[in-house]
C-alpha positions as CSV (number, residue, x, y, z in Angstrom):
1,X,-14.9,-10.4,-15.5
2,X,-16.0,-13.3,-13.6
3,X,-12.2,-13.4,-11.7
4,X,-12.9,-9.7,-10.8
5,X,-16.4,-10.0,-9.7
6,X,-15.6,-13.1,-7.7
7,X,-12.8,-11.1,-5.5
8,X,-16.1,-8.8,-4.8
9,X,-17.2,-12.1,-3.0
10,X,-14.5,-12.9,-1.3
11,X,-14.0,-9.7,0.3
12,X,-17.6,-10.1,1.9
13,X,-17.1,-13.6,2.1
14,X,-13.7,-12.4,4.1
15,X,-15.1,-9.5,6.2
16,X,-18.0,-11.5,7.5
17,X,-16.1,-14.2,8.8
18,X,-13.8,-11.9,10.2
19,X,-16.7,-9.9,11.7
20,X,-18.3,-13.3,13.3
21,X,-14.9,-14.2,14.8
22,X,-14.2,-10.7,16.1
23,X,-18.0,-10.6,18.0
24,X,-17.1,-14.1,19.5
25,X,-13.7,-12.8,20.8
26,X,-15.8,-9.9,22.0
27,X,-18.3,-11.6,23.8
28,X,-15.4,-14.0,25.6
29,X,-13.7,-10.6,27.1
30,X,-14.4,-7.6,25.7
31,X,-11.7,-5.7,23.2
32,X,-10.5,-2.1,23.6
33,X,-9.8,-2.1,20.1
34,X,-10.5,-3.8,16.2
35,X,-7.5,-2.3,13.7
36,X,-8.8,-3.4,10.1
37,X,-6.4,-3.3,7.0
38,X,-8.9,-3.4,4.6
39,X,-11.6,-1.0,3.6
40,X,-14.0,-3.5,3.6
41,X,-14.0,-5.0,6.6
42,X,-13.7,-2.0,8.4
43,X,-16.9,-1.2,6.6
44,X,-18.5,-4.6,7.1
45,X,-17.5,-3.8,11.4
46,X,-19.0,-0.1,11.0
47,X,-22.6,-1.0,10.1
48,X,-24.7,0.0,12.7
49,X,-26.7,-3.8,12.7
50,X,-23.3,-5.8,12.7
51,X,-20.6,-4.1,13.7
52,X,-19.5,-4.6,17.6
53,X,-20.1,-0.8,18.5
54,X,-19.0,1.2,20.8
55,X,-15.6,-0.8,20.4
56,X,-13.7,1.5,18.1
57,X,-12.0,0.3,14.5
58,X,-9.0,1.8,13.5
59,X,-8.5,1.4,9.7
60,X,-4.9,1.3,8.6
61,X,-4.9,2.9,4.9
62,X,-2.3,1.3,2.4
63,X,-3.9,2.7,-0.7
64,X,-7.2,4.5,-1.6
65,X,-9.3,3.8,-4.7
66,X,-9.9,7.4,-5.8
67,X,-5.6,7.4,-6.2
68,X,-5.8,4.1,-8.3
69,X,-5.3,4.4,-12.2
70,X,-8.6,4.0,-14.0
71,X,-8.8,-0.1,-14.5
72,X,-6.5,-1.3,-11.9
73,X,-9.0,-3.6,-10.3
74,X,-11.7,-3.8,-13.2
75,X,-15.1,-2.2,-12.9
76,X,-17.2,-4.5,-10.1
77,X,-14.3,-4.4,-8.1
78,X,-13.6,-0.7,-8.4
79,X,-17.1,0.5,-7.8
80,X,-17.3,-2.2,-4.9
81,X,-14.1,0.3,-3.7
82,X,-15.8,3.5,-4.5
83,X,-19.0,2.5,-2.2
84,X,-17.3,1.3,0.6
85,X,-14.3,3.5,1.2
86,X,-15.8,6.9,2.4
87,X,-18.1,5.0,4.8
88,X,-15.0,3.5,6.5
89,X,-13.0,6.6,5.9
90,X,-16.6,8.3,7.9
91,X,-16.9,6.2,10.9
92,X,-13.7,4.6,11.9
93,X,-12.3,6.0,15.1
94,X,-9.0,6.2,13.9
95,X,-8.1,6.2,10.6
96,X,-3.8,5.6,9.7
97,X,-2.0,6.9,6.5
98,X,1.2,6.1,5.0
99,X,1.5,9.7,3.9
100,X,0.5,13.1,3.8
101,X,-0.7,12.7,1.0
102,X,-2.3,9.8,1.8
103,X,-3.8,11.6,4.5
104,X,-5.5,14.3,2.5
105,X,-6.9,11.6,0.3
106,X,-8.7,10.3,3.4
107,X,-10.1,13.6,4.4
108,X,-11.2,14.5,0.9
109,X,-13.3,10.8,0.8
110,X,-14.6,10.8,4.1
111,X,-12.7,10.7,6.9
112,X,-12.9,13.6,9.8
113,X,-9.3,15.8,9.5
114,X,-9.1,15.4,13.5
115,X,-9.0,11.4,13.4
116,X,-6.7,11.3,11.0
117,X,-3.0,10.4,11.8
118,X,-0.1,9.9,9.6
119,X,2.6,7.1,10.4
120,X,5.1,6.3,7.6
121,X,6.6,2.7,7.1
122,X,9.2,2.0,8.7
123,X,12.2,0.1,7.9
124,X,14.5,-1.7,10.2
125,X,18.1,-1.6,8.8
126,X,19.8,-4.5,10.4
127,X,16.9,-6.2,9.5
128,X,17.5,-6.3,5.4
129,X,21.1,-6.3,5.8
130,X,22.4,-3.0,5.3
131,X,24.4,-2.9,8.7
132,X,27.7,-4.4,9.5
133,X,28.8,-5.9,12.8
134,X,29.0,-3.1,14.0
135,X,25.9,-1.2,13.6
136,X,27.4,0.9,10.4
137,X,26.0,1.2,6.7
138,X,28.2,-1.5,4.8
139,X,28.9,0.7,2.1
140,X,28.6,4.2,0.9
141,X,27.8,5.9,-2.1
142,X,28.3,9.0,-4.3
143,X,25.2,8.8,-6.2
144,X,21.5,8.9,-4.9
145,X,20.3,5.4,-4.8
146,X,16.8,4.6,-5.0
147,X,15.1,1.2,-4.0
148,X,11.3,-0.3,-5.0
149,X,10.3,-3.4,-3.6
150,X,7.1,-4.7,-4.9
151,X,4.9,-6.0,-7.1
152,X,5.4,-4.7,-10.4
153,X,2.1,-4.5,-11.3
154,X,0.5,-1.1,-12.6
155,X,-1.7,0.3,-8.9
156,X,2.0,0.6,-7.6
157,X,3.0,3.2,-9.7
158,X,6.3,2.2,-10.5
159,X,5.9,3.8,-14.4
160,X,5.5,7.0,-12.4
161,X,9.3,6.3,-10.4
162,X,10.6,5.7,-13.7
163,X,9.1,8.6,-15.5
164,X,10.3,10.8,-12.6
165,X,13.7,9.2,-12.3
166,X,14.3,10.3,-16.6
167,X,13.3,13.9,-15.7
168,X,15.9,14.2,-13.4
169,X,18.6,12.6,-14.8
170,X,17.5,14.8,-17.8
171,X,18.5,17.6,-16.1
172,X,21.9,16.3,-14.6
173,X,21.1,14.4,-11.7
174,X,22.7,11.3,-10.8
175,X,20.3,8.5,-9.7
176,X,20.5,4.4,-9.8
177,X,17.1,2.8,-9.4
178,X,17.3,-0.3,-8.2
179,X,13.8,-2.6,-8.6
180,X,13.5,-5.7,-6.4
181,X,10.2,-7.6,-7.7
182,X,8.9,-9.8,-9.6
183,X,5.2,-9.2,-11.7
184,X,3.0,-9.3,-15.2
185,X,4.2,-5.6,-15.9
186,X,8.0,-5.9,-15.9
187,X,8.6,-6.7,-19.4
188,X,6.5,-3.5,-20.0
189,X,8.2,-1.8,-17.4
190,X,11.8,-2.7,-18.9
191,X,10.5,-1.6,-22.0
192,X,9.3,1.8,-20.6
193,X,12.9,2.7,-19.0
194,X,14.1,1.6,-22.3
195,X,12.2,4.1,-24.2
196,X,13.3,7.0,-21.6
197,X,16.1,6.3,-22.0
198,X,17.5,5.2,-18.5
199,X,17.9,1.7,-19.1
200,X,21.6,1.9,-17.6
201,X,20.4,3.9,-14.2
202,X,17.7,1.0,-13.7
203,X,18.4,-2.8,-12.7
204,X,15.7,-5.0,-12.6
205,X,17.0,-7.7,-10.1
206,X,13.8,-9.9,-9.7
207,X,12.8,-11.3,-6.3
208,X,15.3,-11.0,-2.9
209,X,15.6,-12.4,-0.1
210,X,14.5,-9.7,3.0
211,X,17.6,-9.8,4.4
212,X,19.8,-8.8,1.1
213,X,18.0,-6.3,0.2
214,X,20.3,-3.3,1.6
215,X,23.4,-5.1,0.5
């Protein structure tokens, strides 16, 4: 309890000392632009008596609260979330999903539909090996291959993949999930595919070097 309540601290520690150094920078030259990654400093730069308005923030969402399992974060964490997410989702300028779906989550906690934009992550293929010399895949498949890299822990939702992955192969598909991560849930995990009986179509390969992990 004391662990969870304590990251509460150290996200206000964190935004305010972000904040401080951001008006500084500010009053040096003035910025077009603040892009925030988390909730709560985006927050923390919207309040009307400390933020740097009129410069717009642009808040880059990789997750929202309201789509994380009950108990992810623990209860002063999670309501700390729940209060501070549709204000930043309210006034950012700009607010940047992942997803779709992502998106909609936005709009239905918050943020205005028009300033709302959706840009997927990207992924450079050279970069994590999965071009040859010569610009091509290095190898080709017959199956549908599947990749997560991540922390196997449980707001990533990797129970869901694998849940997902034994419905389909239940009904004739072929898949290979490959998992490339390391985490407290993965003996949990291993057991899960176990039980659905997929443990063959997963591998568990632990933690990988960037560049290997198209190979």
């Amino acid at each position: 309890f004391l662990r969870r309540f304590g990251h509460v601290l150290r996200e206000l520690a964190f935004a305010w000392a972000a904040l401080r150094l951001v008006q500084r920078m500010h009053a040096r030259e003035p910025l077009q632009a603040v892009i925030c990654h988390a909730h709560s400093t985006a927050a923390m730069f919207l309040l009307p008596v400390l933020g740097i308005s009129p410069v717009p923030v642009v808040l880059v969402t990789h997750g929202v609260i309201f789509d994380r399992p009950r108990g992810t974060y623990g209860e002063p964490l999670e309501s700390f979330y729940r209060l501070v997410t549709p204000f930043a989702h309210r006034r950012s300028t700009l607010v940047v999903a992942l997803s779709p779906q992502m998106a909609k989550l936005c709009v239905r906690h918050g943020a205005k539909a028009d300033s709302v934009r959706v840009v997927p992550n990207g992924v450079g293929l050279a970069e994590i090996g999965h071009l040859d010399a010569e610009d091509q895949p290095r190898r080709s498949i017959s199956e549908l291959a599947l990749g997560f890299v991540g922390r196997l822990s449980v707001e990533k939702g990797l129970d869901v993949l694998l849940r997902a992955l034994s419905a389909a192969c239940a009904n004739g598909a072929n898949i290979r999930l490959r998992v490339v991560g390391e985490g407290k849930d993965r003996h949990s995990l291993e057991s899960l595919a176990a039980e659905l009986n997929i443990k063959e179509e997963v591998a568990f390969l632990g933690p990988m070097p960037r560049e290997m992990l198209g190979t």
